[in-house]
C-alpha positions as a Markdown table, in Angstrom:
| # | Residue | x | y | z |
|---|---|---|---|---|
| 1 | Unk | -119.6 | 114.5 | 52.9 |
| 2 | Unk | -122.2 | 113.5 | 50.1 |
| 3 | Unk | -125.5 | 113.0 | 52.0 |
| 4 | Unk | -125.3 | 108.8 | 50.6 |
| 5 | Unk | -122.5 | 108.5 | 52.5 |
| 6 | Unk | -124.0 | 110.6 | 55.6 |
| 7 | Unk | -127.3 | 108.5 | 55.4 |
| 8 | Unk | -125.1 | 105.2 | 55.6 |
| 9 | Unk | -123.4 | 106.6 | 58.7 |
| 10 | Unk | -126.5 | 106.5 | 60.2 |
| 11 | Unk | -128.3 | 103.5 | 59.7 |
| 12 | Unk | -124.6 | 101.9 | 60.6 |
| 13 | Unk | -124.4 | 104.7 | 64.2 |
| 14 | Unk | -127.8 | 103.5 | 65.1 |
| 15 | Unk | -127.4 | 99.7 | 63.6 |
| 16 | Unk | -126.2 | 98.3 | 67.3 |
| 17 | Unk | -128.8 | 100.2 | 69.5 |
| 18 | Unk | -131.5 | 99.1 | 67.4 |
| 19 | Unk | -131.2 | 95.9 | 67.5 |
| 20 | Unk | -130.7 | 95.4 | 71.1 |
| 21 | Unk | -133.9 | 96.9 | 71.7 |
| 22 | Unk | -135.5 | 94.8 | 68.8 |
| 23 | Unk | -135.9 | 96.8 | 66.2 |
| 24 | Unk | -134.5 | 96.2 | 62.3 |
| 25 | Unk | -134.4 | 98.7 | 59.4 |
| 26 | Unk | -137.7 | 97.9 | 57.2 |
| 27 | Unk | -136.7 | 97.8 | 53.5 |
| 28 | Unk | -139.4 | 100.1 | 51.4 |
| 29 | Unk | -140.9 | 98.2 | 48.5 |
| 30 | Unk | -139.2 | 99.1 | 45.1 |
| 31 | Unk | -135.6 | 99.6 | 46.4 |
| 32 | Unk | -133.1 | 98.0 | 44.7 |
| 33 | Unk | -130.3 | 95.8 | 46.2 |
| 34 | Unk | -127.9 | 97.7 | 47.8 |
| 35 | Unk | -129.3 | 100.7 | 47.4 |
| 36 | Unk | -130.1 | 102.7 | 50.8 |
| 37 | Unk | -133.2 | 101.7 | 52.6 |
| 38 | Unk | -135.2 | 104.9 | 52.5 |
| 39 | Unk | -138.2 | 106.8 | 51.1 |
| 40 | Unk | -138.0 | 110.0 | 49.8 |
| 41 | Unk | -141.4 | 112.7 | 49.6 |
| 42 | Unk | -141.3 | 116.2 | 49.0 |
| 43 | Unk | -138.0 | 116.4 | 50.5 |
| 44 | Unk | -137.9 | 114.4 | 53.8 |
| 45 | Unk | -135.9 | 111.2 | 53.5 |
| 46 | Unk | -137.2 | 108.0 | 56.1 |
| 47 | Unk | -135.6 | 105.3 | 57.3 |
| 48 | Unk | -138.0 | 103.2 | 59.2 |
| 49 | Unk | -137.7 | 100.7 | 61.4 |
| 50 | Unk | -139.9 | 97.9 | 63.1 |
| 51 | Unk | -140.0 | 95.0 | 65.7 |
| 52 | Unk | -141.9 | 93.7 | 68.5 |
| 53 | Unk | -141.9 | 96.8 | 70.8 |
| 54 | Unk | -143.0 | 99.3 | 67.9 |
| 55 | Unk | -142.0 | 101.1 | 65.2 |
| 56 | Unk | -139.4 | 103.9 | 65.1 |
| 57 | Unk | -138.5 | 106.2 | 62.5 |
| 58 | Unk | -135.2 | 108.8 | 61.5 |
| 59 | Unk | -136.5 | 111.6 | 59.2 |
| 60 | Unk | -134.1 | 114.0 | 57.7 |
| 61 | Unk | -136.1 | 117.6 | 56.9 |
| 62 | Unk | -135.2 | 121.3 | 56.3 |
| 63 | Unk | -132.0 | 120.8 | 57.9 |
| 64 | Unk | -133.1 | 118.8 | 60.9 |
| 65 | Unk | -132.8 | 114.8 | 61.7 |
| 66 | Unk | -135.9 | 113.7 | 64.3 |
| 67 | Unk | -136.5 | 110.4 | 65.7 |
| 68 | Unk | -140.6 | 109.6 | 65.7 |
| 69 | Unk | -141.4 | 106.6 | 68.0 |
| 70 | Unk | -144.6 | 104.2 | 68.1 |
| 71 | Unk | -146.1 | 101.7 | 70.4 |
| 72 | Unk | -147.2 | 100.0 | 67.5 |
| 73 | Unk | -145.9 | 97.1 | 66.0 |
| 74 | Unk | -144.0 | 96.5 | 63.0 |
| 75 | Unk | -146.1 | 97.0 | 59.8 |
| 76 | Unk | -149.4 | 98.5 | 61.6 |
| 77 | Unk | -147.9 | 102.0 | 62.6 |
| 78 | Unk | -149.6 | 104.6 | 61.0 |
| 79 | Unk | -148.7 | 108.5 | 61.0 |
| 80 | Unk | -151.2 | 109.5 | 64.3 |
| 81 | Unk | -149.3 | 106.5 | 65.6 |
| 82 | Unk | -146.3 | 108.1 | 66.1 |
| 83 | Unk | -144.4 | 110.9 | 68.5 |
| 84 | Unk | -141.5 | 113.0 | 68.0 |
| 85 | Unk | -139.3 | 112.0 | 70.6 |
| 86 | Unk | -135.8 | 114.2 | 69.5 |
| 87 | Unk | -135.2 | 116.8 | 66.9 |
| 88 | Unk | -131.6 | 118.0 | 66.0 |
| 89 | Unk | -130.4 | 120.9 | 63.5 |
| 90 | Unk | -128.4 | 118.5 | 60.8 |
| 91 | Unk | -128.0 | 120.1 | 57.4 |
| 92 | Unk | -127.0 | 117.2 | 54.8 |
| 93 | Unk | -125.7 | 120.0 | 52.4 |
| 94 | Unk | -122.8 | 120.6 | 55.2 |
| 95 | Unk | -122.8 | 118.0 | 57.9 |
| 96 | Unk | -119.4 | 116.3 | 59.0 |
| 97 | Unk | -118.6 | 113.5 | 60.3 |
| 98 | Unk | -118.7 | 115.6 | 64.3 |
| 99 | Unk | -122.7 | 116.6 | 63.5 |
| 100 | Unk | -123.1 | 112.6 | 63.0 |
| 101 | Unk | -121.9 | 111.6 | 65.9 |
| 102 | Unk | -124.1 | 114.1 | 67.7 |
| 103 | Unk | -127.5 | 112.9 | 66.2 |
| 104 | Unk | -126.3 | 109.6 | 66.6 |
| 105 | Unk | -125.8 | 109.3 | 70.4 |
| 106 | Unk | -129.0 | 111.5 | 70.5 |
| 107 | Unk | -130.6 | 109.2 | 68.6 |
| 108 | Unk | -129.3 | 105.9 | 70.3 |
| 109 | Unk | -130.3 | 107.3 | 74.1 |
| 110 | Unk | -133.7 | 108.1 | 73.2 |
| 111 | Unk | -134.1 | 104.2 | 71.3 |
| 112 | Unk | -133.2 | 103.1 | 74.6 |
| 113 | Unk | -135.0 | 105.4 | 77.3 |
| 114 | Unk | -138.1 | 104.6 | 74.9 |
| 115 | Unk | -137.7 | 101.3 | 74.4 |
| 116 | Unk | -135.1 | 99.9 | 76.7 |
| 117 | Unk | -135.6 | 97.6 | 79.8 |
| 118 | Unk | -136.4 | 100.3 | 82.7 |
| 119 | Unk | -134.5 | 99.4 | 85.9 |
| 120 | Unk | -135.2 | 101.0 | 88.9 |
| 121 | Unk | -132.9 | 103.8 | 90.6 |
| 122 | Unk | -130.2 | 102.2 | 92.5 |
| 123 | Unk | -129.1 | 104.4 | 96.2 |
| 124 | Unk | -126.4 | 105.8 | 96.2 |
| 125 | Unk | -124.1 | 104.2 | 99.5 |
| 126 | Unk | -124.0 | 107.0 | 102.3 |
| 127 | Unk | -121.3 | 109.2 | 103.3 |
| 128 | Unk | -120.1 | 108.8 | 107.1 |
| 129 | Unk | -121.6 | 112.4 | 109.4 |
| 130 | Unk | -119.4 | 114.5 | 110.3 |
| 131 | Unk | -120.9 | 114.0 | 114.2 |
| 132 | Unk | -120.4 | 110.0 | 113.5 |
| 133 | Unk | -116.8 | 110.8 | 112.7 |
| 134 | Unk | -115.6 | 113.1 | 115.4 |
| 135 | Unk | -117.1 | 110.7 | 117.9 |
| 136 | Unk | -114.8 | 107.8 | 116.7 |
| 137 | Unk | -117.2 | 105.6 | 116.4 |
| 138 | Unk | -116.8 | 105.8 | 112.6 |
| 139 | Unk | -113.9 | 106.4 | 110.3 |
| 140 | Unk | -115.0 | 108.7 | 106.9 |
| 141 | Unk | -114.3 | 106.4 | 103.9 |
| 142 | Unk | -114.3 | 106.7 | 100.6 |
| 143 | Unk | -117.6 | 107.2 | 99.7 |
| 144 | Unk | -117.8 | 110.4 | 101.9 |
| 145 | Unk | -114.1 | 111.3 | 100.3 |
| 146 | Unk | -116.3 | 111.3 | 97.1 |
| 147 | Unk | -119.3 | 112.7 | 98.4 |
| 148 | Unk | -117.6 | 115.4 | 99.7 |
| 149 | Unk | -115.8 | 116.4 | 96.5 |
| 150 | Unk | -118.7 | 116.3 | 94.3 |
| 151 | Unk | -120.0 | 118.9 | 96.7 |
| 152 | Unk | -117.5 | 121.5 | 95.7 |
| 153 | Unk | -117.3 | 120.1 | 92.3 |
| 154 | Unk | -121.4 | 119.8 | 91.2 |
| 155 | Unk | -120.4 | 119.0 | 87.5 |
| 156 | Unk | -119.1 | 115.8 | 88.6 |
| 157 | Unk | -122.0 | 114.2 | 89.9 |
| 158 | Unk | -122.5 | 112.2 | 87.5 |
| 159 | Unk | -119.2 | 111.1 | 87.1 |
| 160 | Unk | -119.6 | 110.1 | 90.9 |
| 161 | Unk | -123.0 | 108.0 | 90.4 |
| 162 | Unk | -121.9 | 106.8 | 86.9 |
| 163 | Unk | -119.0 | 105.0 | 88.8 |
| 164 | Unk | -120.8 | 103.6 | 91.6 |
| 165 | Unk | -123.4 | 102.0 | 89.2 |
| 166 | Unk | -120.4 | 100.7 | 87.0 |
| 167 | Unk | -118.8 | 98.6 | 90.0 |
| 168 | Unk | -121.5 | 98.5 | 92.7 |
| 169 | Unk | -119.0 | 100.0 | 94.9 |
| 170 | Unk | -116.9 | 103.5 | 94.6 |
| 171 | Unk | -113.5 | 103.2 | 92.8 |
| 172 | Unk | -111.8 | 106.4 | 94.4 |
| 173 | Unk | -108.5 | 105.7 | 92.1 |
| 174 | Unk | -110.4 | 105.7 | 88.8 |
| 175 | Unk | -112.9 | 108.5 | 89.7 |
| 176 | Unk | -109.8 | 111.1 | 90.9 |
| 177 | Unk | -107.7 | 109.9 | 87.9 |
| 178 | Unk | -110.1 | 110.6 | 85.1 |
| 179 | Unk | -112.0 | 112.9 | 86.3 |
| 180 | Unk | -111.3 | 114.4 | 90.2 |
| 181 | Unk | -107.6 | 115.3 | 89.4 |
| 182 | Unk | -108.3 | 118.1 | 87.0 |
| 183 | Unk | -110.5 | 119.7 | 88.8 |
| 184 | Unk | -108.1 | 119.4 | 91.9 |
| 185 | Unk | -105.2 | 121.0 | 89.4 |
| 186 | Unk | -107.8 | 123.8 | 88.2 |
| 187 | Unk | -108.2 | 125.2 | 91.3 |
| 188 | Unk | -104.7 | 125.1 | 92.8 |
| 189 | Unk | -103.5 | 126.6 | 89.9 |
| 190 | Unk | -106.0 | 129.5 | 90.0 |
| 191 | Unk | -104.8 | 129.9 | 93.7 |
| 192 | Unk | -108.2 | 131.8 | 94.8 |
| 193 | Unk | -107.8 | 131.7 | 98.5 |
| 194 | Unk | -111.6 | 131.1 | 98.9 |
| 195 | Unk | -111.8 | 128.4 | 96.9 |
| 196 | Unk | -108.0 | 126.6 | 98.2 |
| 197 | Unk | -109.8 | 127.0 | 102.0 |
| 198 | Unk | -112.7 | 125.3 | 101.0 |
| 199 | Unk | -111.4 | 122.4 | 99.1 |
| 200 | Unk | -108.3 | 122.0 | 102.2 |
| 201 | Unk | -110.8 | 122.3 | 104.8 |
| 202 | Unk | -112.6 | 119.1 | 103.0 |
| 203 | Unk | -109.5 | 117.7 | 102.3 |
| 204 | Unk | -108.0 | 117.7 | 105.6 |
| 205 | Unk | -111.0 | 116.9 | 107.7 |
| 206 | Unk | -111.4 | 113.5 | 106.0 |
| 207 | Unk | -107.8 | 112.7 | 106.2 |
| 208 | Unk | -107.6 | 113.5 | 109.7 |
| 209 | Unk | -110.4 | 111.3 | 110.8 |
| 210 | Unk | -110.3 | 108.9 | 107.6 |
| 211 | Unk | -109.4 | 105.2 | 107.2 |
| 212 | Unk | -106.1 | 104.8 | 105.4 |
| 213 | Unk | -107.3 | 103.9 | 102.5 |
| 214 | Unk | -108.9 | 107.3 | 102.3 |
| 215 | Unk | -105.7 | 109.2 | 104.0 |
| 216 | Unk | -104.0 | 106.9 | 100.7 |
| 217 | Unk | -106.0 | 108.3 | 97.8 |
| 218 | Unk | -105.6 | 111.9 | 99.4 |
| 219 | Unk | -102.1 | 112.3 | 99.9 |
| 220 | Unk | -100.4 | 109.6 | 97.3 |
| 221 | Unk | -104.0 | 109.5 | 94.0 |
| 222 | Unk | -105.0 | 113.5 | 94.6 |
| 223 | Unk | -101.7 | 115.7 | 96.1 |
| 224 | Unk | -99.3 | 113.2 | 94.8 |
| 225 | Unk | -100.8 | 114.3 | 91.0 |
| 226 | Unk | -99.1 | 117.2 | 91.4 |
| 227 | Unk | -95.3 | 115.9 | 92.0 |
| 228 | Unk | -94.3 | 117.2 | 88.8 |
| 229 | Unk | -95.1 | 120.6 | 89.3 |
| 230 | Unk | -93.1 | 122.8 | 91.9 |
| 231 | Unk | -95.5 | 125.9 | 91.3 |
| 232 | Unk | -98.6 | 123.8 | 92.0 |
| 233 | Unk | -97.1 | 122.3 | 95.1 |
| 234 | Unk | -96.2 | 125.2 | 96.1 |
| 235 | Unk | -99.6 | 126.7 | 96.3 |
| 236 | Unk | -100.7 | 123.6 | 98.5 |
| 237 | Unk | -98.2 | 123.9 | 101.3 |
| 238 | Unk | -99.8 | 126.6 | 103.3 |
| 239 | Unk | -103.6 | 124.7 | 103.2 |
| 240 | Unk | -102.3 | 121.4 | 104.1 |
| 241 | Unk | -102.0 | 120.5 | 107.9 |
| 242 | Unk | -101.1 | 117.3 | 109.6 |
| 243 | Unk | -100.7 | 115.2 | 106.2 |
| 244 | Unk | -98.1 | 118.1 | 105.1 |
| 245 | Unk | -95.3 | 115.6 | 106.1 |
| 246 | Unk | -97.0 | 112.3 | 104.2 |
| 247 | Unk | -97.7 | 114.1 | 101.3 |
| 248 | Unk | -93.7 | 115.7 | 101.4 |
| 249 | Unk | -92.4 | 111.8 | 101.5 |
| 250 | Unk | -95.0 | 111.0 | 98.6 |
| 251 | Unk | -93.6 | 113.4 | 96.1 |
| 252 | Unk | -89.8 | 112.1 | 97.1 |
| 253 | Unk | -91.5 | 108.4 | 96.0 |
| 254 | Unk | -93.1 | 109.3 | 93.1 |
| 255 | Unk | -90.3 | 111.3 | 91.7 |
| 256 | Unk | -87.8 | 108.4 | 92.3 |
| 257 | Unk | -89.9 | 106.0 | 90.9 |
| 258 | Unk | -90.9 | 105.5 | 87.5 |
| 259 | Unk | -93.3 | 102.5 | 88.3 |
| 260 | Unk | -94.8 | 104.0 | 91.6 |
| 261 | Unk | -95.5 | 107.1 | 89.2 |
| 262 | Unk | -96.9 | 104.6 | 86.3 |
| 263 | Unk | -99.4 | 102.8 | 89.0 |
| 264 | Unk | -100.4 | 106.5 | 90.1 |
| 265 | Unk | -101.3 | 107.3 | 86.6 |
| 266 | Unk | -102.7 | 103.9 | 85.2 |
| 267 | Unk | -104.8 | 102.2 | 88.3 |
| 268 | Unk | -104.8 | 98.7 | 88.3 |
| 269 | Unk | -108.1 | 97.3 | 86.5 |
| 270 | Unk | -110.9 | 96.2 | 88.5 |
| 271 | Unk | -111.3 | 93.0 | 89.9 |
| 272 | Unk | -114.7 | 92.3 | 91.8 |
| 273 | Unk | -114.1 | 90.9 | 95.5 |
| 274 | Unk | -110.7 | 92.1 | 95.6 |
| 275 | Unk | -111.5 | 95.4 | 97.2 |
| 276 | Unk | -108.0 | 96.6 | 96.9 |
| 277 | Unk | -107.0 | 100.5 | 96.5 |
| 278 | Unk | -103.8 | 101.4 | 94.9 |
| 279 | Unk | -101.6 | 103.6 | 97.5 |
| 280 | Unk | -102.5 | 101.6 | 100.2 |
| 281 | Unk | -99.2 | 100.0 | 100.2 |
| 282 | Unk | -97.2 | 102.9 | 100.2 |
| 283 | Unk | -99.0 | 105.0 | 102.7 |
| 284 | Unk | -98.0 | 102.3 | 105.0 |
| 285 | Unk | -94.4 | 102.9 | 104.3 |
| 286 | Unk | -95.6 | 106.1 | 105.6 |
| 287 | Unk | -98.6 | 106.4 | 107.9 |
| 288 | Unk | -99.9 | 103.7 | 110.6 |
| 289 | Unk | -102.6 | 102.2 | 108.8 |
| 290 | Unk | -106.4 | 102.4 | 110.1 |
């Protein structure tokens, strides 16, 4: 990729990020229209930019891009001013298009943990106690479903919050179908007894004293993933206790039907105040309903 062309990418990655936060590229004196707004001396190239909240700068140098932030206002910033807030190895003579896209999102999270409006730590919702739920006062519910997964699976924590955050409320269907499901298919396919025990044991304690919206994502979102694959299935029959029956009829379904197997796969969009859960209705075909 010729380094114009990489320079352009860019100012055009970073273009969007920057000017939320404020910020517009500062045009050096002497540069003529159309040409790239940089600086060049003794081999770093700068693009600058400036706005109420400060003055930030991109410098490509000996094979490294670095983002250099300041407090100071447009036009006043001097070199003490500024601190390097990222540095990433980005040689121009053989960057692609994948290396752009790297510094770029680097780039873009540090504008906006630097510069961007900081909002305050939102709870997560608690999961329902295990003592709460065997008394019957208390069925578990989704968020413990999710709790309680992100327990055995760590690396999805983040996943977990990041969805909480994004509809003030936990969407088990999405979570399981972008991100829960492969994990789920990982481990029944390695078939390690330790780890099939632990995730059943989870699994079938929060469907046994779940609501049915939680017994519905278990047996129709989670196991009912799996209805194409005998072998996998297979490997699940010996861990799975009282919803071994459900989750038997839920295959049947889903093999049968094309559209029940298309709203498995492609959960309906959300729509705030309409706190539905897809697999509800067919868990009732099924399952008396909590």
């Amino acid at each position: 990729m010729e380094i114009s062309a990489t320079i352009s990418a860019i100012i055009k990655g970073v273009e969007s990020t920057m000017n939320n936060n404020g910020f517009a590229v500062i045009v050096p004196q002497g540069i003529e229209k159309g040409a790239l707004p940089v600086t060049e001396k003794n081999g770093c190239t700068t693009i600058l930019y400036g706005g109420k909240k400060g003055t930030a700068k991109i410098e490509l140098f000996e094979g490294k891009i670095s983002l250099f932030c300041s407090a100071a206002e447009s036009g006043s910033a001097v070199d003490e001013d500024f601190k390097k807030v990222t540095t990433t190895l980005f040689d121009l003579e053989t960057v692609d298009e994948r290396d752009i896209r790297y510094a770029v999102n680097e780039i873009n999270d540090c504008i906006n943990d630097t510069y961007g409006k900081k909002e305050k730590a939102k709870k997560l919702p608690q999961p329902v106690s295990k003592s709460a739920a065997k008394s019957g006062s208390v069925y578990y519910d989704l968020v413990t479903l999710g709790s309680r997964f992100v327990q055995i699976y760590p690396e999805l924590k983040d996943a977990y919050k990041q969805n909480i955050e994004k509809y003030g409320e936990f969407l088990a269907d999405e979570f399981f179908t972008k991100f829960g499901n492969e994990k789920f298919r990982e481990t029944v396919k390695k078939n390690d007894p330790q780890q099939m025990k632990k995730l059943f044991n989870m699994l079938n304690e929060v469907y046994n004293d779940g609501t049915n919206q939680v017994q519905s994502v278990i047996v129709v979102t989670i196991l009912g993933s799996i209805y194409d694959d005998e072998n996998l299935l297979a490997n699940c029959v010996d861990y799975m206790d009282e919803m071994t029956l459900f989750v038997i009829e839920t295959i049947k379904i889903l093999k049968k039907s094309s559209s029940t197997r298309s709203k498995l796969e492609h959960p309906p969009l959300y729509k705030p105040k309409r706190k539905k859960n897809f697999g509800g209705g067919l868990m009732n075909q099924l399952n008396g309903g909590r």
